[in-house]
C-alpha positions as CSV (number, residue, x, y, z in Angstrom):
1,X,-42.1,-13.8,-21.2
2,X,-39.8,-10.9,-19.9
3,X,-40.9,-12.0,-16.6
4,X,-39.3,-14.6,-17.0
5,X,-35.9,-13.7,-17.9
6,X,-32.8,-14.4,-15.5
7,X,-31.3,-11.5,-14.3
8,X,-27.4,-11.7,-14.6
9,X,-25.1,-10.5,-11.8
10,X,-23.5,-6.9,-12.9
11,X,-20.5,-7.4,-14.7
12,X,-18.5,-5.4,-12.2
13,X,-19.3,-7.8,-9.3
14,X,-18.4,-10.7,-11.4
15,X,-14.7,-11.5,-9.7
16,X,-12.9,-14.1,-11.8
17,X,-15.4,-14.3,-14.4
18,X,-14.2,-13.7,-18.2
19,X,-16.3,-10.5,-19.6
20,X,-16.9,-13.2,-23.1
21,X,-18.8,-15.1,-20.6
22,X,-21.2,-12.5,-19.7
23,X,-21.8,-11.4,-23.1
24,X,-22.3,-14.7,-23.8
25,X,-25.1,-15.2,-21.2
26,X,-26.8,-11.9,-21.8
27,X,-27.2,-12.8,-25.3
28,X,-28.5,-16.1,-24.8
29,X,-31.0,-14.5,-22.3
30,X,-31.9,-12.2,-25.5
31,X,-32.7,-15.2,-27.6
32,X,-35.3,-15.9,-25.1
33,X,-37.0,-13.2,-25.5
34,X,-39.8,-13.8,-28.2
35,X,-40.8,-9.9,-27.9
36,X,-38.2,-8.4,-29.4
37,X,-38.9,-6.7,-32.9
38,X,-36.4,-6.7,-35.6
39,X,-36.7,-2.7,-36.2
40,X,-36.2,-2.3,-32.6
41,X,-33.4,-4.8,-31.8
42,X,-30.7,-2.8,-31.0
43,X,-32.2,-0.3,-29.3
44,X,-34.0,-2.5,-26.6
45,X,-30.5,-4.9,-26.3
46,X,-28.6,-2.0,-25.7
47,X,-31.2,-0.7,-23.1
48,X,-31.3,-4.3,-21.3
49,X,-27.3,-3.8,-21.5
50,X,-27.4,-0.8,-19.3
51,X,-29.8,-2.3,-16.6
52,X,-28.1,-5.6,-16.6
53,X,-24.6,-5.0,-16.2
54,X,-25.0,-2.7,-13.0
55,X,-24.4,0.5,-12.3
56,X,-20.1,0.8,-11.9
57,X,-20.0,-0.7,-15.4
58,X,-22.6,1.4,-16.9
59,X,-20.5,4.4,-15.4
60,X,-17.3,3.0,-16.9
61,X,-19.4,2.8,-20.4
62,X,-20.9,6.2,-20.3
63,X,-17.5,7.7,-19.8
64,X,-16.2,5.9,-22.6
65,X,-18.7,8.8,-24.9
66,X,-19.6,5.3,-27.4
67,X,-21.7,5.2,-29.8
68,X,-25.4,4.3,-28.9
69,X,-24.8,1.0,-30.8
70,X,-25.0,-3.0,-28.8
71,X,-22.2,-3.8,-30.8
72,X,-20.0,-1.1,-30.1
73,X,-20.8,-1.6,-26.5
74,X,-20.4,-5.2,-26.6
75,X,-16.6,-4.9,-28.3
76,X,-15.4,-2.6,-26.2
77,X,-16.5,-4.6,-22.7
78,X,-14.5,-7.3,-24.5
79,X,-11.7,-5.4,-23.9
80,X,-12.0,-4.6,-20.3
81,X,-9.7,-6.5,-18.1
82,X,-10.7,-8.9,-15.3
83,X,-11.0,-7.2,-11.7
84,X,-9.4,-8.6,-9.5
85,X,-11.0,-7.9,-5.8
86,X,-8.1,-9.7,-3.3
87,X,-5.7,-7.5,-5.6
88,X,-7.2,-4.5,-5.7
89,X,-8.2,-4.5,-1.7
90,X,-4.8,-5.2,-1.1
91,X,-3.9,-2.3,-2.8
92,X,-6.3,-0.3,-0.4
93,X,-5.1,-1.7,2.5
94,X,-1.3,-0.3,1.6
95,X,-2.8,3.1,1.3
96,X,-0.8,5.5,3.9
97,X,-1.0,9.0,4.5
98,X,2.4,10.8,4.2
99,X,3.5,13.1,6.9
100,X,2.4,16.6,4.8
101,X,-0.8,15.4,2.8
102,X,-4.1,17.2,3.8
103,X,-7.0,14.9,4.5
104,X,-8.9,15.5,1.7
105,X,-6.1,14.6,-0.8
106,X,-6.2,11.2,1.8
107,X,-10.1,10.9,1.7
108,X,-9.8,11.0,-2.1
109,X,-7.2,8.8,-2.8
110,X,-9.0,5.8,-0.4
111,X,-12.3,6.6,-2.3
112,X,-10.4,6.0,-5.3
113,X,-8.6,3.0,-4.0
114,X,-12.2,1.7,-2.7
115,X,-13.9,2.2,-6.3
116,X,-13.3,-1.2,-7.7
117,X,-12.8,-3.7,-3.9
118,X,-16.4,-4.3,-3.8
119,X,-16.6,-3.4,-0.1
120,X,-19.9,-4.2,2.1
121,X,-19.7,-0.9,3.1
122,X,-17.4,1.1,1.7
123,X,-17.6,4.1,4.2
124,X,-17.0,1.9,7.1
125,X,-13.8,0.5,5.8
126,X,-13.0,4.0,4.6
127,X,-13.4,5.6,7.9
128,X,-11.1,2.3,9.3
129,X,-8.5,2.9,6.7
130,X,-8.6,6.5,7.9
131,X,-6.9,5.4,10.9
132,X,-5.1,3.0,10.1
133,X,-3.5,5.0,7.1
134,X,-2.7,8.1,9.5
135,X,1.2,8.3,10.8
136,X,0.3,10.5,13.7
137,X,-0.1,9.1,16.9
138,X,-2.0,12.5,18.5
139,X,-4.9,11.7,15.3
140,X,-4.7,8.3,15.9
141,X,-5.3,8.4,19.7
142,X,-7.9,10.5,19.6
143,X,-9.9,8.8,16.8
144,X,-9.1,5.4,19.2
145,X,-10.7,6.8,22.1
146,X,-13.8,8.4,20.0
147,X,-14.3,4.7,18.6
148,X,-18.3,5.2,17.7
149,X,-17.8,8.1,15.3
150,X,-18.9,7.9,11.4
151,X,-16.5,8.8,8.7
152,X,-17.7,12.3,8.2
153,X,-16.5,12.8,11.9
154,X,-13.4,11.5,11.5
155,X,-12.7,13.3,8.9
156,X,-13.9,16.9,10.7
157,X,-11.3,16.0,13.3
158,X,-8.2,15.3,10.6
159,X,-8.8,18.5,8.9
160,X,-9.2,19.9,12.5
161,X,-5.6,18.6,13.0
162,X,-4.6,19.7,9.5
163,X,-5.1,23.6,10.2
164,X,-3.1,23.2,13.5
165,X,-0.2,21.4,12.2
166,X,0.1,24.0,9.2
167,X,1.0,26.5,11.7
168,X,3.3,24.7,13.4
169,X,5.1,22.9,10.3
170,X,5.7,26.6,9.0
171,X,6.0,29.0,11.7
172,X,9.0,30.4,11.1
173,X,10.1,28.1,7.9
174,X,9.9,30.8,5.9
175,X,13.0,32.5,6.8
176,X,14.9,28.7,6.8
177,X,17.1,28.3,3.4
178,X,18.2,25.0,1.8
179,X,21.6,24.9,2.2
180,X,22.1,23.2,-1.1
181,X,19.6,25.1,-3.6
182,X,19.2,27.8,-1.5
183,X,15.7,28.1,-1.3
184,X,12.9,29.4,1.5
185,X,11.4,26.3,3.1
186,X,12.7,23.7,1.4
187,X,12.7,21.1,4.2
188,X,9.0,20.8,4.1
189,X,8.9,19.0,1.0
190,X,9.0,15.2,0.7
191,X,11.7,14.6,-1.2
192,X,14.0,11.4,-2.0
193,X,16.0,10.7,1.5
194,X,20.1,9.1,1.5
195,X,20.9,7.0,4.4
196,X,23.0,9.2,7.0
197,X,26.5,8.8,7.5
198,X,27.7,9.5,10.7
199,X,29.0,12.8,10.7
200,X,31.6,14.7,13.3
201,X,28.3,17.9,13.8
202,X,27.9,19.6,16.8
203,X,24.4,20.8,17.5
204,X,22.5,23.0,19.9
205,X,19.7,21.6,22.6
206,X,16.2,23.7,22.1
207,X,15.5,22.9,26.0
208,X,15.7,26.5,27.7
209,X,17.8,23.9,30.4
210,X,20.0,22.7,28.6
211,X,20.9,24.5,25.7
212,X,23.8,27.2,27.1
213,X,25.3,23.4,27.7
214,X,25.5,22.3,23.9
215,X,27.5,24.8,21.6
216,X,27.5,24.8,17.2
217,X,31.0,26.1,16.1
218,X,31.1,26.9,12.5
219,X,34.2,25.6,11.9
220,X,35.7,23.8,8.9
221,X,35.9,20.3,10.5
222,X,32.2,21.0,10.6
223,X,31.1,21.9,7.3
224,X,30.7,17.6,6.4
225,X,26.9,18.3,4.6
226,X,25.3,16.0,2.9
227,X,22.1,16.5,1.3
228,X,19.4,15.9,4.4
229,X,21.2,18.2,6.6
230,X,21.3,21.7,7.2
231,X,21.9,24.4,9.4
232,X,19.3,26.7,10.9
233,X,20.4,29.5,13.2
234,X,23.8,28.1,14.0
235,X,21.5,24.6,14.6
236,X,22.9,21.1,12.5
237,X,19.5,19.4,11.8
238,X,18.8,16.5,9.3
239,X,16.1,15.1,7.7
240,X,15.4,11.8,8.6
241,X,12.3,9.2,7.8
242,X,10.3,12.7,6.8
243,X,11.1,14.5,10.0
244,X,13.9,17.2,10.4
245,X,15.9,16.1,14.3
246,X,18.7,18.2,15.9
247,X,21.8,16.1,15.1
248,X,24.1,15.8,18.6
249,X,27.6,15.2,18.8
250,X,29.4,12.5,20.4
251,X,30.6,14.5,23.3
252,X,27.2,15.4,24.1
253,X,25.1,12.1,24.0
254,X,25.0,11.5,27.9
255,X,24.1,15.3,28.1
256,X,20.8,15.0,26.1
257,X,20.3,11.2,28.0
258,X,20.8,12.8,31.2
259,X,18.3,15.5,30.9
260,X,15.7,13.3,29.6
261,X,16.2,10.5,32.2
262,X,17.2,12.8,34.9
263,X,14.5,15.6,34.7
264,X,11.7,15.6,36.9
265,X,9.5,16.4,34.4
266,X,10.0,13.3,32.8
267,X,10.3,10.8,35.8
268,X,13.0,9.0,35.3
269,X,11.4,7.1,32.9
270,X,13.1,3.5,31.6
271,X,14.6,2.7,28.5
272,X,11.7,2.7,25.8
273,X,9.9,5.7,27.2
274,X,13.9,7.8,27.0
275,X,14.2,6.8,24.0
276,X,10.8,7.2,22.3
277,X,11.1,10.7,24.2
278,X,14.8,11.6,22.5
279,X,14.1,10.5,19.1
280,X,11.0,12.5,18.2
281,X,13.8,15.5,18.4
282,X,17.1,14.5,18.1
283,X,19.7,11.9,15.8
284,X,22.8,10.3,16.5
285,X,24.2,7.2,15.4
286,X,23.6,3.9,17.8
287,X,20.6,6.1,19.8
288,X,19.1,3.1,21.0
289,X,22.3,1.5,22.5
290,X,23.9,4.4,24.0
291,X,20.9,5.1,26.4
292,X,20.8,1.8,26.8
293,X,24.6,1.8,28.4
294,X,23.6,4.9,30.2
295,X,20.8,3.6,31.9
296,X,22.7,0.6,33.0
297,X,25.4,2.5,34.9
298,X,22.7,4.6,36.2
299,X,20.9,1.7,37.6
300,X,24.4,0.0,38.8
């Protein structure tokens, strides 16, 4: 006769399904089953409980530390709410990594995200996540190009990047001060980001080339902060978006196009490539139209 049982689906595969349902078919499967003693009843019920309902919800039970009793069992998976797959999967697919988490805080929080979306493979759509999640085009490039690698190689290669970008995020941070608090390093953290004003700052160029061009004077007209920017050796930066860029005057916008459209080194590249090249360092208001304008009269 026990051969001859139906085998329910586990419970935690059961999208949409009410968790009275499949209470209620597991017990009518029980009443089917002429071998059950009295004396042993509960024992044997609970037991078929633990195969039956699959092995995510018989994690989620042992972790509730129940008593080793069907009907305690069966009230509290009562209780558990309904899963819902498209929900939770669309959850996973909004998972991002920020700018300063490591990857293994990243890998933990998509395994996490992954526990209850009832993926084919769940590795697989890990490792795809994994590059989809990352906001770092060097990572993402060279994960793109190495397209045949499992998870656990992807993964070498982010924590690869991890070390490297430590040492740049922080070489010589530790002598930066907040200029609010007043506290070493303080720019590295993630913090809650106002929407820049535009400022009368003056700023100075890091390019060897340029920068005896561009001046800071620490004068009171100057002194405008607001709480993303800062000054760092005699340099007005802000942090924007996560990223700390060199603020530039208005007198010295066509200096920083110039050098970037100009230079040889960059080949007098057109408007998207000047300024995808200028933002990754620098802010001003109205970036995008400005080299725009330039470029125009350059052309003419």
């Amino acid at each position: 006769m026990n051969n001859l049982l139906p085998k329910p689906k586990p419970l935690m595969d059961e999208n949409g399904v009410l968790t009275s349902e499949w209470i209620q078919e597991f017990e009518l499967m029980m009443q089917l089953d002429e071998a059950v003693e009295k004396e042993s009843k509960n024992s044997r019920k609970l037991t078929l409980l633990k195969i039956f309902i699959g092995s995510e919800a018989r994690k989620r039970l042992d972790e509730r530390n129940l008593k080793p009793s069907y009907n305690f069992y069966k009230d509290d998976i009562l209780k558990w709410k309904i899963i819902n797959v498209s929900m939770e999967r669309l959850k996973f697919n909004k998972i991002i990594r920020p700018q300063h988490e490591s990857t293994q805080s990243f890998i933990s929080r998509l395994y996490k995200g992954a526990r209850n979306c009832q993926f084919v493979d769940k590795n697989e759509r890990i490792r795809d996540q994994l590059l989809c999640g990352i906001e770092n085009n060097t990572i993402t490039m060279e994960l793109l190009i190495r397209n045949s690698l499992k998870l656990s190689d992807r993964i070498s290669i982010c924590q690869k990047y991890d070390s490297i970008f430590d040492r740049i995020e922080f070489k010589g941070e530790s002598k930066m001060t907040c200029f609010k608090c007043h506290k070493p390093g303080h720019i590295s953290k993630i913090v809650n980001r106002q929407i820049f004003k535009k400022k009368s700052v003056n700023a100075i160029h890091t390019e060897n080339e340029i920068n005896q061009k561009l001046a800071f004077h620490n004068s009171d007209e100057t002194k405008h902060f607001e709480e993303n920017i800062y000054v760092k050796k005699d340099i007005m930066y802000i942090d924007h978006n996560g990223k700390s860029l060199i603020l530039v005057p208005k007198q010295h916008f066509s200096l920083v196009i110039q050098f970037y459209h100009q230079s040889v080194a960059f080949c007098h590249p057109r408007l998207t490539k000047t300024f995808y090249n200028i933002r990754t360092k620098y802010f001003w208001s109205y970036m995008y139209r400005d080299i725009k304008e330039y470029i125009e009269k350059c052309i003419d």
